[in-house]
GUFISE-900126 format. One line per field, with one value per residue: residue number from 0; x, y, z of N, C-alpha, C, O in turn; chain; residue in three letters. Coordinates in nm, 2 decimals, decimal comma. Atoms other than C-alpha are relative to their C-alpha. Layout:
GUFISE-900126
num: c(NUM / ...)
n_c1: c(X / ...)
n_c2: c(Y / ...)
n_c3: c(Z / ...)
ca_c1: c(X / ...)
ca_c2: c(Y / ...)
ca_c3: c(Z / ...)
c_c1: c(X / ...)
c_c2: c(Y / ...)
c_c3: c(Z / ...)
o_c1: c(X / ...)
o_c2: c(Y / ...)
o_c3: c(Z / ...)
cadena: c(A / ...)
residuo: c(ALA / ...)
//
This chain:
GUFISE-900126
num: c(0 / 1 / 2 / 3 / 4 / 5 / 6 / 7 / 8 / 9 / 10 / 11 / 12 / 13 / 14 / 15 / 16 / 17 / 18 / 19 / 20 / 21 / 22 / 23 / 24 / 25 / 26 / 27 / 28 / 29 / 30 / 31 / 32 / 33 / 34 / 35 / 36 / 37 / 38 / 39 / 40 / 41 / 42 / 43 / 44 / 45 / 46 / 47 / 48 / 49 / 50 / 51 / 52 / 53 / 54 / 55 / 56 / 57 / 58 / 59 / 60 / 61 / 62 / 63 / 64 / 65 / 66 / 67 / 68)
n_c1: c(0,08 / -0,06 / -0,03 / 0,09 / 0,04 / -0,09 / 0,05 / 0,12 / -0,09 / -0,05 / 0,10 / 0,09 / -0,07 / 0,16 / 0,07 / 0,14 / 0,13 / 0,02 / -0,14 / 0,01 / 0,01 / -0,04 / -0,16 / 0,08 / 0,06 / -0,11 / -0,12 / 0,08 / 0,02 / -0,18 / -0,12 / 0,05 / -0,06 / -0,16 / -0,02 / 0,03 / -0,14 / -0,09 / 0,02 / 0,03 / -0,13 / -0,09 / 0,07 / -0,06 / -0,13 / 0,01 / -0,02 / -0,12 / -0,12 / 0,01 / 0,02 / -0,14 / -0,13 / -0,10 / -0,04 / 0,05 / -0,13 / -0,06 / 0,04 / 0,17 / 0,04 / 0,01 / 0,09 / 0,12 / -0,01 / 0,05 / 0,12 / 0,06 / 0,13)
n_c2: c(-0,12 / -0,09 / -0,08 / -0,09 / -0,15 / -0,09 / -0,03 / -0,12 / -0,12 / -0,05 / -0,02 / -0,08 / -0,10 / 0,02 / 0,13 / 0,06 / 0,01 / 0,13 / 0,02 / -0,12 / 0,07 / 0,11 / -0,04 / -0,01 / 0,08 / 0,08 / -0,05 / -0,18 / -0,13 / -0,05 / 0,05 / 0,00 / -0,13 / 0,06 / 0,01 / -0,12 / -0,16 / 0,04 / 0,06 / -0,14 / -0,06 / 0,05 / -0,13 / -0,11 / 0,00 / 0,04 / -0,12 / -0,07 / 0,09 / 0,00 / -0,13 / 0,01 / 0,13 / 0,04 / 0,14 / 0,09 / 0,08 / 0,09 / 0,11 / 0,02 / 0,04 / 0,13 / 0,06 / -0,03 / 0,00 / 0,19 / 0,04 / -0,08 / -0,03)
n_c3: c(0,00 / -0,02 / 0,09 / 0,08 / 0,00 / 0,08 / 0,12 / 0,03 / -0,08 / 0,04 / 0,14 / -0,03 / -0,16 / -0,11 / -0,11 / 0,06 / -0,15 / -0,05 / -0,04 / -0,14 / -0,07 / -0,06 / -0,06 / -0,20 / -0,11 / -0,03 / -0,04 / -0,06 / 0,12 / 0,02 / 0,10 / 0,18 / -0,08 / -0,05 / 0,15 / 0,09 / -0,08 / 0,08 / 0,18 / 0,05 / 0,00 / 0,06 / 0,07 / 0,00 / 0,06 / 0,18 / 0,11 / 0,00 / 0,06 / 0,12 / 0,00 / -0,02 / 0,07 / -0,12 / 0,06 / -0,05 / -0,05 / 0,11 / -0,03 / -0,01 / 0,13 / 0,03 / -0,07 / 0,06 / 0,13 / -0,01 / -0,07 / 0,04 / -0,05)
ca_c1: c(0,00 / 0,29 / 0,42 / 0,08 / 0,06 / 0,41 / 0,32 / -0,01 / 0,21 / 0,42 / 0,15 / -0,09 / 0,10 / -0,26 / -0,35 / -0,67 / -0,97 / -0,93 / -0,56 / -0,57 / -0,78 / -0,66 / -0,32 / -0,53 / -0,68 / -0,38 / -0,08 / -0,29 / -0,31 / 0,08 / 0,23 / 0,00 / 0,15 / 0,52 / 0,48 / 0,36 / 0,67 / 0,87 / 0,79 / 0,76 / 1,13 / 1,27 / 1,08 / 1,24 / 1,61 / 1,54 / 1,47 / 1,79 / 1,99 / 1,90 / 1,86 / 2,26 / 2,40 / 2,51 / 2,74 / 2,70 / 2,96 / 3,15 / 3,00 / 2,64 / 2,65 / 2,83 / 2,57 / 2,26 / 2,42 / 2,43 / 2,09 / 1,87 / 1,48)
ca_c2: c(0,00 / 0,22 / 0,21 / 0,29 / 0,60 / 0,72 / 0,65 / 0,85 / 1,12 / 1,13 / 1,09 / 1,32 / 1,51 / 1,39 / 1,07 / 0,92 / 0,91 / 0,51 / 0,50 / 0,79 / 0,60 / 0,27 / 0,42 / 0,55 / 0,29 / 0,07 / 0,30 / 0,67 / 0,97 / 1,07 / 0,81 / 0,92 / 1,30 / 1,13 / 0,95 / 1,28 / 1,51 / 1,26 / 1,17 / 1,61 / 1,63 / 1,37 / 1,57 / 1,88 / 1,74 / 1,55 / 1,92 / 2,05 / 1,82 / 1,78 / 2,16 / 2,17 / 1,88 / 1,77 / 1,42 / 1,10 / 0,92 / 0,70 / 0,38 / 0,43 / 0,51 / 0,21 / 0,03 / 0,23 / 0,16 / -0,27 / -0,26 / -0,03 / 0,01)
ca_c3: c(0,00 / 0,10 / -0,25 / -0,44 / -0,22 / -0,34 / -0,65 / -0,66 / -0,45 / -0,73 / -1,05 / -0,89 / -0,61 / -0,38 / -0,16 / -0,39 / -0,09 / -0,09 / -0,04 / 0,23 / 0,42 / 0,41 / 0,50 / 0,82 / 0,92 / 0,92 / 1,01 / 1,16 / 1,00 / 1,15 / 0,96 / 0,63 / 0,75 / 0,79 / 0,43 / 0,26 / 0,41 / 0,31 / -0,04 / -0,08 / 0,07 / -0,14 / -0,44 / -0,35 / -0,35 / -0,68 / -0,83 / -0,64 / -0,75 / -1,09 / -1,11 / -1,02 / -1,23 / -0,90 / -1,04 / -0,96 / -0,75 / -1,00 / -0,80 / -0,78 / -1,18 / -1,21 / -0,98 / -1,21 / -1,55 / -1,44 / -1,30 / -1,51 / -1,43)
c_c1: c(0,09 / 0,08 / -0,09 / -0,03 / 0,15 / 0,02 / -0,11 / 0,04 / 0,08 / -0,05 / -0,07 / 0,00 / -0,13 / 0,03 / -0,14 / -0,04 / 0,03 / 0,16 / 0,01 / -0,07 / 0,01 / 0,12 / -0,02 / -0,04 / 0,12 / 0,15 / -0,04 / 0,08 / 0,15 / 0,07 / -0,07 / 0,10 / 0,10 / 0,03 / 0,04 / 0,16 / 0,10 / 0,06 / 0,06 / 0,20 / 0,08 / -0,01 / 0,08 / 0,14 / 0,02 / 0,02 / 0,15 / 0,10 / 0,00 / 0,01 / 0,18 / 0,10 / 0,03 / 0,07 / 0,00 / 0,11 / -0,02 / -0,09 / -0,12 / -0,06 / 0,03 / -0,09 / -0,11 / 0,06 / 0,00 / -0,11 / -0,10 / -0,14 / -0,02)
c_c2: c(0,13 / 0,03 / 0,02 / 0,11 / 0,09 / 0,02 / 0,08 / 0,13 / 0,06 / 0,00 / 0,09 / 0,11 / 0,04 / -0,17 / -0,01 / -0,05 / -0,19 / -0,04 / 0,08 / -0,08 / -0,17 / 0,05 / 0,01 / -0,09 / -0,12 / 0,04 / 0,15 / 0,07 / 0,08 / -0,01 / 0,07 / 0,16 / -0,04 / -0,04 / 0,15 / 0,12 / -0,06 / -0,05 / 0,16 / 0,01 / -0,07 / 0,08 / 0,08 / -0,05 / -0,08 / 0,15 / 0,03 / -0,05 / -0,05 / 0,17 / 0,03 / -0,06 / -0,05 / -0,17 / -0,08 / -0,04 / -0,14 / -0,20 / -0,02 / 0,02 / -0,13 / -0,10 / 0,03 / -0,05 / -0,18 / -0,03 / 0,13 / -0,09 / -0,12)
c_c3: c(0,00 / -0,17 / -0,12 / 0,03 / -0,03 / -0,13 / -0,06 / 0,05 / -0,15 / -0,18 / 0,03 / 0,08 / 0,16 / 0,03 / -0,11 / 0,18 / 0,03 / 0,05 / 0,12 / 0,09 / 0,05 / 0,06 / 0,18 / 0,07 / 0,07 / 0,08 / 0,06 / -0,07 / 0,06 / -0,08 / -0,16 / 0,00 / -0,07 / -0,17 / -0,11 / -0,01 / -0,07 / -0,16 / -0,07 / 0,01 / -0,11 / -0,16 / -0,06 / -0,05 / -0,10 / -0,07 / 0,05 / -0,06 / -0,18 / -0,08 / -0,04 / -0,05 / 0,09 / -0,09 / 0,07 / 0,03 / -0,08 / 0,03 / 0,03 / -0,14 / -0,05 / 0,01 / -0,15 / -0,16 / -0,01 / -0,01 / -0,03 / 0,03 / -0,16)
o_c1: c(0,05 / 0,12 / -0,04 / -0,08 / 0,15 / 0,08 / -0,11 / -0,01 / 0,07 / 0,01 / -0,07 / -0,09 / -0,15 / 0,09 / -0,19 / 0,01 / 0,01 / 0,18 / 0,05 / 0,01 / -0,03 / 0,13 / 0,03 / -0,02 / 0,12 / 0,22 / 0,06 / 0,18 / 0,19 / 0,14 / 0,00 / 0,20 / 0,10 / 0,11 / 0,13 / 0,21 / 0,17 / 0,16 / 0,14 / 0,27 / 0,18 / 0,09 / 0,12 / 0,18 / 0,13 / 0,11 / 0,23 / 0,18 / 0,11 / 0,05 / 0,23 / 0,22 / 0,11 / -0,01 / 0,00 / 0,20 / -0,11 / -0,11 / -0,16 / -0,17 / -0,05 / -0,11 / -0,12 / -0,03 / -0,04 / -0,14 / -0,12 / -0,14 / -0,13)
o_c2: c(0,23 / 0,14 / 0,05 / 0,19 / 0,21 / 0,11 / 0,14 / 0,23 / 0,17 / 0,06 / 0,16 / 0,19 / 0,13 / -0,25 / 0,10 / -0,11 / -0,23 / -0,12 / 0,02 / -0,12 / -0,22 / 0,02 / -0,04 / -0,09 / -0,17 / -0,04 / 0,23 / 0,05 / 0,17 / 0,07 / 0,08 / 0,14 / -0,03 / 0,02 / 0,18 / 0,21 / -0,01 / -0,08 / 0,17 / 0,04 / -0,01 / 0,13 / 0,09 / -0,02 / -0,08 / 0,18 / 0,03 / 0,01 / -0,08 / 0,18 / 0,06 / -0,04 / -0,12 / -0,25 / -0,05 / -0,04 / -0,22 / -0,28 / -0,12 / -0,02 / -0,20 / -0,17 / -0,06 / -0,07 / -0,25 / -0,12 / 0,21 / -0,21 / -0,15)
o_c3: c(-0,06 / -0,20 / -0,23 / -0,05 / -0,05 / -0,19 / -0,17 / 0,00 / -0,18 / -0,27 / -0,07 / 0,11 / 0,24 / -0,04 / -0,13 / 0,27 / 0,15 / 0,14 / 0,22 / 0,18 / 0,15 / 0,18 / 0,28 / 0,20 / 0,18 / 0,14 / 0,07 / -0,14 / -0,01 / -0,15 / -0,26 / -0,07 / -0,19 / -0,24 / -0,19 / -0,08 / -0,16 / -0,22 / -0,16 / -0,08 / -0,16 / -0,21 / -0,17 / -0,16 / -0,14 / -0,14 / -0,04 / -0,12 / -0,24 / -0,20 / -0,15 / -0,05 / 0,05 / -0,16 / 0,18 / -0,05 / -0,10 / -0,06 / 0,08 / -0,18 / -0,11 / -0,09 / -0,23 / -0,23 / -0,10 / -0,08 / 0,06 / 0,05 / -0,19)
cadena: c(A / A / A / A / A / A / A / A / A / A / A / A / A / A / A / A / A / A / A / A / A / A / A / A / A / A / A / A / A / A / A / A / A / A / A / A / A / A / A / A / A / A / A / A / A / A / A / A / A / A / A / A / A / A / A / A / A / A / A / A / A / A / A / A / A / A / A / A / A)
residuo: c(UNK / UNK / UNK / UNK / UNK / UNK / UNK / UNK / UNK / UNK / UNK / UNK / UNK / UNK / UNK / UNK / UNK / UNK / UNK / UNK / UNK / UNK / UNK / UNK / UNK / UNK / UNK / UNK / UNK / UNK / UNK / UNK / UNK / UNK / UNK / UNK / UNK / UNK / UNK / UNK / UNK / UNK / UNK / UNK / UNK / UNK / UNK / UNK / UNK / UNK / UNK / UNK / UNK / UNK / UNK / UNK / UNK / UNK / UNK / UNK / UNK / UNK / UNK / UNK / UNK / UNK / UNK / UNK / UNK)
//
């Protein structure tokens, strides 16, 4: 469940009403909070970092260019 609401977080930048409350009833409305902040911050330093060029340490491209999506 936790990663259809980061996925709707990051298709729709919203909780869909059926996912919001299962999240609630299962984990309270902190943790739905706690998800949301954290989905937003990771978000944010995606733009900064992408924004920046920031480069990728030589061994996590390695890692991404083995093991593509």
């Amino acid at each position: 469940m936790i990663a259809l609401a980061v996925d709707a977080l990051f298709d729709g930048a919203r909780l869909p009403p059926n996912i919001e409350s299962a999240l609630c009833e299962s984990l309270g409305i902190q943790a739905v909070f706690d998800l949301m902040a954290t989905v937003g911050f990771y978000m944010v330093l995606g733009f900064i970092l992408n924004t920046y060029g920031t480069p990728l340490d030589e061994a996590v491209a390695a890692e991404m260019a083995e093991r593509t999506l």
